[in-house]
TORKOL-4160 file (C-alpha; in steps of 0.2 Angstrom, whole numbers, padded with zeros to 4 digits, m for minus):
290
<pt num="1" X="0000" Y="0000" Z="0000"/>
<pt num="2" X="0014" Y="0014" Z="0005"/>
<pt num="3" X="0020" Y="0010" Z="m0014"/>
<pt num="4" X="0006" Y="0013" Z="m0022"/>
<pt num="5" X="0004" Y="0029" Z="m0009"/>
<pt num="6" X="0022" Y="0035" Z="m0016"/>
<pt num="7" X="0017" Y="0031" Z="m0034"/>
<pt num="8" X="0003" Y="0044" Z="m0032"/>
<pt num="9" X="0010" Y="0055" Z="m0023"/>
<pt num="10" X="0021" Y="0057" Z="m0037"/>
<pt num="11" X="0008" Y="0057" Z="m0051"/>
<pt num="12" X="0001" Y="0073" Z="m0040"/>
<pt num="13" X="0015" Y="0082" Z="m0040"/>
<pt num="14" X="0021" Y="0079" Z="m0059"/>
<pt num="15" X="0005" Y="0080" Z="m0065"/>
<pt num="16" X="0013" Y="0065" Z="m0078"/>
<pt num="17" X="0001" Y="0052" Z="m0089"/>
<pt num="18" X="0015" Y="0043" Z="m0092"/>
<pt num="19" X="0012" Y="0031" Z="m0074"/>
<pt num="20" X="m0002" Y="0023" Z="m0086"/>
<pt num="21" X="0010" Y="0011" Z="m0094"/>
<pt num="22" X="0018" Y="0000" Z="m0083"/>
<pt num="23" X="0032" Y="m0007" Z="m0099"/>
<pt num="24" X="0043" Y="m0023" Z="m0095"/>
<pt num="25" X="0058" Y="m0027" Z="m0103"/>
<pt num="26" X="0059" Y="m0045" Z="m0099"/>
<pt num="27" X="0050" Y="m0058" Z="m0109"/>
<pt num="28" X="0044" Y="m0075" Z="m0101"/>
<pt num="29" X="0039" Y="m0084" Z="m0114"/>
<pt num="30" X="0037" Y="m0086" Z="m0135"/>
<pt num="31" X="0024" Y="m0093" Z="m0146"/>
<pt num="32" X="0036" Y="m0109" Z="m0149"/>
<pt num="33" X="0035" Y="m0115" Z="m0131"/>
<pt num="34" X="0018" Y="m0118" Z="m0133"/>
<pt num="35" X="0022" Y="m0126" Z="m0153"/>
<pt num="36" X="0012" Y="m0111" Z="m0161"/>
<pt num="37" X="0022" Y="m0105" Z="m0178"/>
<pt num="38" X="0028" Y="m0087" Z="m0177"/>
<pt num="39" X="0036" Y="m0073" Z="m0185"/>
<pt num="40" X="0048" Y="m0060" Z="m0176"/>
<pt num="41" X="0041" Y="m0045" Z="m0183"/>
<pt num="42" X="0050" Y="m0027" Z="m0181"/>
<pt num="43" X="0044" Y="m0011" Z="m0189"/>
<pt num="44" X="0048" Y="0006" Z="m0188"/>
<pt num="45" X="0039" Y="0023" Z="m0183"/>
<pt num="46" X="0038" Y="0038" Z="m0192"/>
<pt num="47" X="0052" Y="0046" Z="m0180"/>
<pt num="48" X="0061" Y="0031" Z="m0183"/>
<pt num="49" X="0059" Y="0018" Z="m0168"/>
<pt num="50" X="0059" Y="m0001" Z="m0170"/>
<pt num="51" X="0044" Y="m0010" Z="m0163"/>
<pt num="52" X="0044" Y="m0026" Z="m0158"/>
<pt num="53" X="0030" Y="m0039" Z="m0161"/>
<pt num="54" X="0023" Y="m0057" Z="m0164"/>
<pt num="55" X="0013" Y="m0063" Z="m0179"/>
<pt num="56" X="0005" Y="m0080" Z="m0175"/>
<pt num="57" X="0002" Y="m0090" Z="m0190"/>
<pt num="58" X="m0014" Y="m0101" Z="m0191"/>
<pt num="59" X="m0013" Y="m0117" Z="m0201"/>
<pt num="60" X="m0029" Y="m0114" Z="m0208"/>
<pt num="61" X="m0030" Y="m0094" Z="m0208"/>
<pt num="62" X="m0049" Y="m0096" Z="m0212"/>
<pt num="63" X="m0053" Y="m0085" Z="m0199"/>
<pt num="64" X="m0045" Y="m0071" Z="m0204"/>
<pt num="65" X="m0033" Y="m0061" Z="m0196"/>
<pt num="66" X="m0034" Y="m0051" Z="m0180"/>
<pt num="67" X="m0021" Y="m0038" Z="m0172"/>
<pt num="68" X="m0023" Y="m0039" Z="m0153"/>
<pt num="69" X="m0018" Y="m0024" Z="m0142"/>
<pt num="70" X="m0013" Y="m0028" Z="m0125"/>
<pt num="71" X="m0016" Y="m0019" Z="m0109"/>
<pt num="72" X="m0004" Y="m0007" Z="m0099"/>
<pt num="73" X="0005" Y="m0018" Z="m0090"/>
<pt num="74" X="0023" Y="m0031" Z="m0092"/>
<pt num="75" X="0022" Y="m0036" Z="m0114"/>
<pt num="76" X="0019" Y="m0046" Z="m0125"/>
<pt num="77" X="0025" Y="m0058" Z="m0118"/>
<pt num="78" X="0011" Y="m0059" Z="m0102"/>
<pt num="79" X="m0002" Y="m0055" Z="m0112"/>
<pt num="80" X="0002" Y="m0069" Z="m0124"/>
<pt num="81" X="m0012" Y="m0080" Z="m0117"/>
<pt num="82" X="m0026" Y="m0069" Z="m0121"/>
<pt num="83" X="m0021" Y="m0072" Z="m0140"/>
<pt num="84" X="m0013" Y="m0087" Z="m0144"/>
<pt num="85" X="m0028" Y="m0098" Z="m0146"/>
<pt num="86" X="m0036" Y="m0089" Z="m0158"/>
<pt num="87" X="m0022" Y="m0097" Z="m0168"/>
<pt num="88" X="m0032" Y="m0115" Z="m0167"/>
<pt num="89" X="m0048" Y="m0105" Z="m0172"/>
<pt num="90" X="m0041" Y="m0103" Z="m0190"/>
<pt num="91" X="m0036" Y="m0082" Z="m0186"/>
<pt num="92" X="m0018" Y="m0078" Z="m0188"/>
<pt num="93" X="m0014" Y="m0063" Z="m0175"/>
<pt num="94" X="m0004" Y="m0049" Z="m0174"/>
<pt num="95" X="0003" Y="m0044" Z="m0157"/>
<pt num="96" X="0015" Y="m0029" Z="m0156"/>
<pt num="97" X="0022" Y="m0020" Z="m0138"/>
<pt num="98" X="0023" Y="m0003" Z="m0136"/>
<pt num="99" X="0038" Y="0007" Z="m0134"/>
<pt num="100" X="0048" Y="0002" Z="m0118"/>
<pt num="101" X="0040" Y="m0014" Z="m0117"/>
<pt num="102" X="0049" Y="m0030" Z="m0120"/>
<pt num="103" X="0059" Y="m0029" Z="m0138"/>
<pt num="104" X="0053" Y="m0014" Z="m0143"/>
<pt num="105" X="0063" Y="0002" Z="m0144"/>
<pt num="106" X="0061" Y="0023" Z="m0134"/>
<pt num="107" X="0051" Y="0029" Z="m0121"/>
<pt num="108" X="0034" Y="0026" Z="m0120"/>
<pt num="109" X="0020" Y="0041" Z="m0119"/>
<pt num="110" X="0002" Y="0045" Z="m0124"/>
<pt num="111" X="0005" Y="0055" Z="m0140"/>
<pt num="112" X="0017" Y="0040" Z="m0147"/>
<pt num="113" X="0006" Y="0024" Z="m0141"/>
<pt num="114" X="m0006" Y="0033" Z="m0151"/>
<pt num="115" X="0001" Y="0036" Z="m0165"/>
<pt num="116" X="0010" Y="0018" Z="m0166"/>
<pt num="117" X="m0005" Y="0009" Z="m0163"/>
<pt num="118" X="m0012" Y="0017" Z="m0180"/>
<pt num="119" X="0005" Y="0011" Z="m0189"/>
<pt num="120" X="0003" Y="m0005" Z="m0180"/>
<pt num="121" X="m0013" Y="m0004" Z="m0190"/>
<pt num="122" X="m0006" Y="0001" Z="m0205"/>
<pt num="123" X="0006" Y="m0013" Z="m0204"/>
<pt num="124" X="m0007" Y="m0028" Z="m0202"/>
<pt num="125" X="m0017" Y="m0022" Z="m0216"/>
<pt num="126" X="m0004" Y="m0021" Z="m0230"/>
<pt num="127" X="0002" Y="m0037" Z="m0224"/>
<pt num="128" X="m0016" Y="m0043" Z="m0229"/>
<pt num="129" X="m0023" Y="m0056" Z="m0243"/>
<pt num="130" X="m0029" Y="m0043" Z="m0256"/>
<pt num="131" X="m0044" Y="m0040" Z="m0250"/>
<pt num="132" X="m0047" Y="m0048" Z="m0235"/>
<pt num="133" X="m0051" Y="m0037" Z="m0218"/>
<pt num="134" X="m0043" Y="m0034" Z="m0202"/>
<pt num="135" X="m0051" Y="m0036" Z="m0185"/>
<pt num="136" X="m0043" Y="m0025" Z="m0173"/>
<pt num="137" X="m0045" Y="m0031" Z="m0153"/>
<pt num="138" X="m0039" Y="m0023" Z="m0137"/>
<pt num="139" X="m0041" Y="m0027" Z="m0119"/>
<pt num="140" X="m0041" Y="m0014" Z="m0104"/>
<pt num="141" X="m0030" Y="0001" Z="m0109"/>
<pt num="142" X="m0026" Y="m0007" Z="m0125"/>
<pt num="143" X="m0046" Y="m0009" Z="m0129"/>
<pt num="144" X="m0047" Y="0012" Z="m0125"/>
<pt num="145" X="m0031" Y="0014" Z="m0138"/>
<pt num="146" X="m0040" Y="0002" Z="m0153"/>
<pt num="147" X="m0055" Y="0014" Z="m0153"/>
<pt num="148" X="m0045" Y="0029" Z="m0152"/>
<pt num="149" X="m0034" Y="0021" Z="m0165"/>
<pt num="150" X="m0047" Y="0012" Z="m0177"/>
<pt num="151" X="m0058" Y="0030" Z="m0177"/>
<pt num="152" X="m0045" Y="0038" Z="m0186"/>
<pt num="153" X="m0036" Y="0026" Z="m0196"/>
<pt num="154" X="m0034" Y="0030" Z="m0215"/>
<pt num="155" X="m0037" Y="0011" Z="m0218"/>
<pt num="156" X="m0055" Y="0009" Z="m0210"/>
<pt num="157" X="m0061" Y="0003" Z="m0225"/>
<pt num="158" X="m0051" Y="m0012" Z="m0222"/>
<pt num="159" X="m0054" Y="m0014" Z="m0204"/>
<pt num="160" X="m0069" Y="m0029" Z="m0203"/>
<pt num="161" X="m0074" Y="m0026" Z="m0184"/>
<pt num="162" X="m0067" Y="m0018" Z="m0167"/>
<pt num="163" X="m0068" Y="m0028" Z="m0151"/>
<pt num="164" X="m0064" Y="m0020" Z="m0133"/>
<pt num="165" X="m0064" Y="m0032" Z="m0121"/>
<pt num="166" X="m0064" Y="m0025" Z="m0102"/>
<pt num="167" X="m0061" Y="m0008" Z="m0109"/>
<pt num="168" X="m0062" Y="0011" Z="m0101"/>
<pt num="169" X="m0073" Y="0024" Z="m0107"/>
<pt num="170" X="m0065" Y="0039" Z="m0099"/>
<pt num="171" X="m0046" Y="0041" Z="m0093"/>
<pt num="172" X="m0053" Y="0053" Z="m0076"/>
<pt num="173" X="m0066" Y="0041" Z="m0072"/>
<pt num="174" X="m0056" Y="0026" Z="m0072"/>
<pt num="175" X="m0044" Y="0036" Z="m0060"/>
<pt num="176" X="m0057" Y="0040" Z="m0050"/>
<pt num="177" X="m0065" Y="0021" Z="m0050"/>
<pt num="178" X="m0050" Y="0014" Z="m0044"/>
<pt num="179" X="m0044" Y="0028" Z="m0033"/>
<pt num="180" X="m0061" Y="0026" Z="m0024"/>
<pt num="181" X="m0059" Y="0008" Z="m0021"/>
<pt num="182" X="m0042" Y="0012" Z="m0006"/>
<pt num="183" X="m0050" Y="0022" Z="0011"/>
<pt num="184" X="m0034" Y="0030" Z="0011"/>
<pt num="185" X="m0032" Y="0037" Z="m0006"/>
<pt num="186" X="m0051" Y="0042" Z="m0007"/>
<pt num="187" X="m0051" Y="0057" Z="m0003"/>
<pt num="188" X="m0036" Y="0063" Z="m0020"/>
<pt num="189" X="m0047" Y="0054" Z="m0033"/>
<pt num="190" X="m0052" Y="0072" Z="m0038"/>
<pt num="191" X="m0039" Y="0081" Z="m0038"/>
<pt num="192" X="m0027" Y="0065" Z="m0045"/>
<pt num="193" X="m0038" Y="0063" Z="m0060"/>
<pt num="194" X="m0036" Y="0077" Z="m0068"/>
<pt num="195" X="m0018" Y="0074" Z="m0068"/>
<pt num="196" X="m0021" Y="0061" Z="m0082"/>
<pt num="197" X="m0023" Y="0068" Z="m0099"/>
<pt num="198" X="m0040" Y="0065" Z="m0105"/>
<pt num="199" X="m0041" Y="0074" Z="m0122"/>
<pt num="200" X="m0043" Y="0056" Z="m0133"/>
<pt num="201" X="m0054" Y="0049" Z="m0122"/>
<pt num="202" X="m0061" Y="0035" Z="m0130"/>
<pt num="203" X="m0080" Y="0041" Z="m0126"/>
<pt num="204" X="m0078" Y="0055" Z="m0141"/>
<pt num="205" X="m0069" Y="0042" Z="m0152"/>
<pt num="206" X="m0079" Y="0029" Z="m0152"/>
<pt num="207" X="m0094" Y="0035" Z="m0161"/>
<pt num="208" X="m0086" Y="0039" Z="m0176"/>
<pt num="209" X="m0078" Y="0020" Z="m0177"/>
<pt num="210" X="m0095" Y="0018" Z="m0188"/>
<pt num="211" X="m0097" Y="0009" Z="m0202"/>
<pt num="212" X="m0086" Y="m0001" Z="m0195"/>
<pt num="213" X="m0094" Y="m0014" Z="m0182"/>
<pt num="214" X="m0090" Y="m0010" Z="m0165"/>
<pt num="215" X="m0092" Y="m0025" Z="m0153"/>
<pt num="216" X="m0089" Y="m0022" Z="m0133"/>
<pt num="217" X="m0088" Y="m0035" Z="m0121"/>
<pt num="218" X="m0085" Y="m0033" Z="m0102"/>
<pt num="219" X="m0088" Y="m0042" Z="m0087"/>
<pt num="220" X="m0100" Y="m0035" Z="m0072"/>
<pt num="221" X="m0084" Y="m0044" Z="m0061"/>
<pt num="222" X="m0071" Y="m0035" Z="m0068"/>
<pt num="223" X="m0062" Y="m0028" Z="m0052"/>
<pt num="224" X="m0053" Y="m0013" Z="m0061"/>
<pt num="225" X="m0066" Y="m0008" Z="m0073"/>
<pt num="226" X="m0084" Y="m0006" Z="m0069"/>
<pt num="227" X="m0095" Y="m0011" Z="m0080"/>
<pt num="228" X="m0105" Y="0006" Z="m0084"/>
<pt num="229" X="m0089" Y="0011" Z="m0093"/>
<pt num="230" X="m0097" Y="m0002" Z="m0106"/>
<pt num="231" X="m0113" Y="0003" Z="m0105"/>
<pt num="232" X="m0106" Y="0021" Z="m0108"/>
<pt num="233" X="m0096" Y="0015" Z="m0122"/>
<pt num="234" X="m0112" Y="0008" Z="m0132"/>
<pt num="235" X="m0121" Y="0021" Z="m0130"/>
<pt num="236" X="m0110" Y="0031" Z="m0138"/>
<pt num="237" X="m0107" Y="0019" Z="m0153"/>
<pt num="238" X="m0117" Y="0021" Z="m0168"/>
<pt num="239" X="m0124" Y="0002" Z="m0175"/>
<pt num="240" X="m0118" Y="m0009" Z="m0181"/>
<pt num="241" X="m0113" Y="m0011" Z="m0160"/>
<pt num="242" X="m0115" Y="m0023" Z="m0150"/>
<pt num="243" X="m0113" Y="m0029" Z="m0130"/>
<pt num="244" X="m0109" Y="m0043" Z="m0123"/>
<pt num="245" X="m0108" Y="m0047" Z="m0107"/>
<pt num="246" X="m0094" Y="m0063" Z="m0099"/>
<pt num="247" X="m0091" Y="m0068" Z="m0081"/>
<pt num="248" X="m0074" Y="m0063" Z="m0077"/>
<pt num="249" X="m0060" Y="m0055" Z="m0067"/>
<pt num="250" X="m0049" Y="m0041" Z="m0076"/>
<pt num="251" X="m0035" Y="m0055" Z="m0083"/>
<pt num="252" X="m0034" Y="m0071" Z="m0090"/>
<pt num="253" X="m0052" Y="m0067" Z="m0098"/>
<pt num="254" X="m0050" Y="m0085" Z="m0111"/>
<pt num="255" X="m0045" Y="m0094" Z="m0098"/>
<pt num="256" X="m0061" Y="m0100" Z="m0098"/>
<pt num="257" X="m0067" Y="m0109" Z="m0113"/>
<pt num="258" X="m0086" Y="m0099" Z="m0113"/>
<pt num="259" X="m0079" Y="m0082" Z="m0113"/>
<pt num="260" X="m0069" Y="m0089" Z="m0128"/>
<pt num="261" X="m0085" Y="m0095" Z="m0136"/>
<pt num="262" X="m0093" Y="m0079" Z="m0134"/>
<pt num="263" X="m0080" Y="m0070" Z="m0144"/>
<pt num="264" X="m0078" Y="m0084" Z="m0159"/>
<pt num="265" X="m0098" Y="m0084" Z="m0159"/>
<pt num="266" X="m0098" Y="m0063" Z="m0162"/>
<pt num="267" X="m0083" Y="m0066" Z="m0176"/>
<pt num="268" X="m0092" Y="m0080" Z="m0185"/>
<pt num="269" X="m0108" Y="m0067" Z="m0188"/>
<pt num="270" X="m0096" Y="m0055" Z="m0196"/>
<pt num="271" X="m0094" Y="m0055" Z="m0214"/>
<pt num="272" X="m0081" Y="m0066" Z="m0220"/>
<pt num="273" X="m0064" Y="m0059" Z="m0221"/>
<pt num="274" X="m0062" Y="m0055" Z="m0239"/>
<pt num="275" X="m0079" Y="m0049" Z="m0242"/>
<pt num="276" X="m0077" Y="m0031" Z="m0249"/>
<pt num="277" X="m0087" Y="m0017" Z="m0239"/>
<pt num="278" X="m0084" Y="0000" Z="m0245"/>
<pt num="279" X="m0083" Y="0014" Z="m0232"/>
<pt num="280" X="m0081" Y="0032" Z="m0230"/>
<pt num="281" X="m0062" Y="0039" Z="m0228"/>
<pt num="282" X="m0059" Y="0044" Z="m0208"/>
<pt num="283" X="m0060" Y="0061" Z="m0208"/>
<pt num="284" X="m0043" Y="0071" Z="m0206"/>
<pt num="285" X="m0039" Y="0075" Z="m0187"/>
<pt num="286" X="m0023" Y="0078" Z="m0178"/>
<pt num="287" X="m0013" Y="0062" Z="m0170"/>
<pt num="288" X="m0017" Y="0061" Z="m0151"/>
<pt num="289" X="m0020" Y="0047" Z="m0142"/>
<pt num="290" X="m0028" Y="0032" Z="m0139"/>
């Protein structure tokens, strides 16, 4: 508890957004431990950092192909379970780290996460079959950046569907959500939230995602994100949208074998991968974040 106090004690005084991301450098484990065939994959951002990632080849890629998001915390490497079994599903999946996290080169902050997960977009969908479609996933802080990043991508006309799972609607409520859940630190939710830069908040991006489908799934267990955060979040989506509900804690969500179901159920309604589907051009706005 007293280093968690000193962590927002600090986030107060330097007013700094940056204590979001919570990068590891250390990898635990790679696709080949568990036998799933991957590629190393390394590309590099407009200012010229490498980023480091995974592409998890499917023997059967009838499926599709999905790029996966992860959350704020360790890398790829922890968040590897979410993802890999999509592989046996027929989907090949794209898993990238952000800066400072695990191979991937530089600092991490806001502005670039944002702007990386767009190339990280751009990336997946030129790798594509000709013209088959991307779906685009996040979970937690990684679902908030998708819907940032998927509303102003230039390649939304080749994005097939966004899926948050256990994603945040608004960067000061979340604050306040899980400052509220200490006695001690109760009282700084307030003043600490607006510490946290909330000018991309996912609530103003996410209803310009449409045409593309949006589907949000969330768990009323989740003990880091409430669920009125998804209910807030389909709202605001335009249809195609829909919510699905699981039974789950923050992490390890596919552990269980129904909450994987629920998401291969939702994917096999979508049209199939290579089906063409013409959409409007995103429209021109600055690169923020998330």
């Amino acid at each position: 508890m007293l280093k968690r106090l000193s962590l927002f004690l600090v986030l107060i005084i330097s007013g700094c957004t940056q204590y979001l991301f919570v990068p590891l450098r250390q990898q635990y484990i790679t696709p080949d431990v568990v036998g799933i065939l991957h590629e190393d994959i390394y590309l590099e951002t407009d200012d010229g950092v490498r980023l480091h990632g995974w592409k998890l080849i499917a023997a059967d890629n009838s499926g599709g192909t999905i790029l996966f998001l992860h959350g704020n915390g360790d890398n790829v490497s922890t968040h590897f379970a979410n993802a890999y079994w999509l592989v046996d599903e027929g989907y090949d999946v794209y898993l990238f780290d952000y800066r400072q996290y695990g191979l991937s080169e530089g600092e991490v902050t806001l502005d670039n996460a944002t702007s990386d997960s767009r190339k990280m977009i751009a990336y997946s969908v030129n790798h594509l079959a000709k013209n088959e479609k991307l779906i685009v996933m996040g979970h937690s802080l990684g679902g908030a950046i998708a819907i940032y990043a998927v509303a102003h991508s230039a390649y939304r006309n080749r994005i097939r569907a966004l899926v948050t799972i256990e994603a945040f609607s608004d960067y000061h409520d979340v604050t306040r959500d899980v400052l509220a859940k200490s006695w001690l630190l109760w009282p700084l939710q307030w003043p600490l939230s607006f510490t946290i830069d909330n000018s991309y908040r996912p609530l103003d991006a996410i209803g310009l995602v449409a045409p593309v489908p949006v589907c949000i799934i969330h768990s009323k267990s989740d003990e880091m994100i409430d669920f009125y955060h998804a209910q807030k979040l389909y709202d605001a989506a335009k249809p195609p949208k829909t919510l699905l509900l699981i039974n789950s804690e923050h992490n390890n969500i596919f552990n269980k074998k129904e909450n994987r179901q629920v998401l291969l159920d939702y994917l096999s309604g979508l049209k199939p991968a290579s089906a063409p589907h013409k959409q409007p051009p995103a429209e021109k706005t600055p690169d923020c974040y998330y």
